[in-house]
N, C-alpha and C positions, 0 to 999 in steps of 0.2 A: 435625402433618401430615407425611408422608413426600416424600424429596424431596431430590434435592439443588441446592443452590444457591451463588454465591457473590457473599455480597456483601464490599463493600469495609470493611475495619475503618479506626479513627482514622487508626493510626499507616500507613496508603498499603498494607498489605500484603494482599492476597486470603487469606481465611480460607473454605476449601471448608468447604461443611457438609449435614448429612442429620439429623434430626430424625424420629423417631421414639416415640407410645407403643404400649406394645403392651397399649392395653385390652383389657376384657372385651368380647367382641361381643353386641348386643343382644337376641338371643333368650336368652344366660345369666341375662341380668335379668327376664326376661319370666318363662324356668323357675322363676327363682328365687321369682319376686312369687307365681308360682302354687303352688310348696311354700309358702310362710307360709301363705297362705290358705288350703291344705289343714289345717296346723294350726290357725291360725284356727278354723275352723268345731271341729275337735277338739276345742278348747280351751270353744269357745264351747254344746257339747255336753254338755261331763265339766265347769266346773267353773262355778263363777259369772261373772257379768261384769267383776266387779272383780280378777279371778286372770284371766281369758282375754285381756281387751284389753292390759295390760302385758307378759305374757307372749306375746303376736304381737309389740307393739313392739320386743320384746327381741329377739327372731328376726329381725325385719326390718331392726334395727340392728346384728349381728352379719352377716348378710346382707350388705345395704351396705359395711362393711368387710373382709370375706375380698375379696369380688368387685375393693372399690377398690385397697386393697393390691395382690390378685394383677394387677392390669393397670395399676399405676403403674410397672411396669419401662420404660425407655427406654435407646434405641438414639442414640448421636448419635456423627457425626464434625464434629470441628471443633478447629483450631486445631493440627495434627499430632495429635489423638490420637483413638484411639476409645472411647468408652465403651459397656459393655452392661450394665447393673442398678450393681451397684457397683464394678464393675471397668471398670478403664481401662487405655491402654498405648498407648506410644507410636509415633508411624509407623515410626519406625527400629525396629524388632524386629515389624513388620507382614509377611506374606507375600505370597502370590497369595487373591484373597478370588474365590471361586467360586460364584453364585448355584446353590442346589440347587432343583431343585422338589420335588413332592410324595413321589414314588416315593424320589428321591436320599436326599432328608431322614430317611425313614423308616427309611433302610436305614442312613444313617450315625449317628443316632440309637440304632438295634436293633443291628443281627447284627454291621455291622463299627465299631461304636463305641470310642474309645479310653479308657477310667476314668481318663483323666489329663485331658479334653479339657474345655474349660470350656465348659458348656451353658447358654444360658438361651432356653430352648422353650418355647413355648406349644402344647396340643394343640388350641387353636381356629385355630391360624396355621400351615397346612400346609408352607409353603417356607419355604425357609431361605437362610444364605448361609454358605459355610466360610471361615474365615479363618486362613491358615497362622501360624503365630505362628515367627519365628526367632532369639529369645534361647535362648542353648544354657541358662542359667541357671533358666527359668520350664519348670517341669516339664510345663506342657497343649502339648502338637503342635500344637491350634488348638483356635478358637474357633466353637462353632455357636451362629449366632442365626439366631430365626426372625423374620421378616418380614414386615410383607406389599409389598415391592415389593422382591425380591430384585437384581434389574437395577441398582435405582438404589443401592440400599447399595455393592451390586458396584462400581460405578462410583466412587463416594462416597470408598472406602475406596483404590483405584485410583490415585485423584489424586492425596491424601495421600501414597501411598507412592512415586510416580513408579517411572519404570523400573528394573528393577532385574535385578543377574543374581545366580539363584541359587548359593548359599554351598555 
């Protein structure tokens, strides 16, 4: 669930946090179910029954996991740091994190994107949120992730990093 929150950890210290995955949305599965069965029937056409019914399974189990993998990526801040897929990093070398919308996103994704910049986008998740990254060491400018509550990452990430004057 997206969102941020803060609850209280053991040791008395407020641990700010946001939670995020960025599944596949429900009509991907719905297309998806409807390709197998387009198969399906193919299959159940051209070959016998004994070669069509395993061979959908097989589709549909392949299916299932491109779809699960590709939407088990997750967004989380907590505990000073942020993580997006398998990257993490910590709030001290965190920037300004800047909720994009749809347009923003697009365009910092496309025409003025950095090849240095660490992306993890989804094209069913139209906003995003930029996030300045300022270790002179780590070679991405920043970081685009997409979202779908860009305000509250923004926020999330915010906290974490407290006020700060740029370097």
């Amino acid at each position: 669930m997206p969102g941020p929150s803060s609850p209280q950890t053991p040791g008395g210290t407020v641990s700010t946090g946001y939670r995020e995955r960025l599944s596949v949305p429900l009509r991907w599965w719905v297309q998806g179910t409807m390709l197998v069965a387009t198969f399906w029937l193919a299959f159940v056409v051209s070959t016998p029954a004994v070669v069509a019914w395993p061979a959908t399974a097989v589709l549909m189990l392949v299916m299932i996991a491109v779809f699960w993998g590709y939407g088990s990526a997750r967004i989380e801040v907590a505990d000073g740091w942020l993580r997006a897929g398998r990257a993490r990093i910590p709030a001290a070398y965190l920037g300004r994190a800047e909720p994009l919308d749809a347009a923003e996103t697009r365009r910092v994704a496309g025409r003025d994107a950095d090849v240095r910049a660490y992306l993890l986008i989804r094209p069913y998740l139209k906003r995003s949120v930029r996030v300045t990254v300022r270790d002179h060491r780590d070679p991405a400018p920043y970081w685009l992730l997409s979202t779908r509550d860009p305000a509250a990452l923004a926020a999330a990430i915010g906290v974490i990093t407290g006020p700060r004057e740029p370097r």
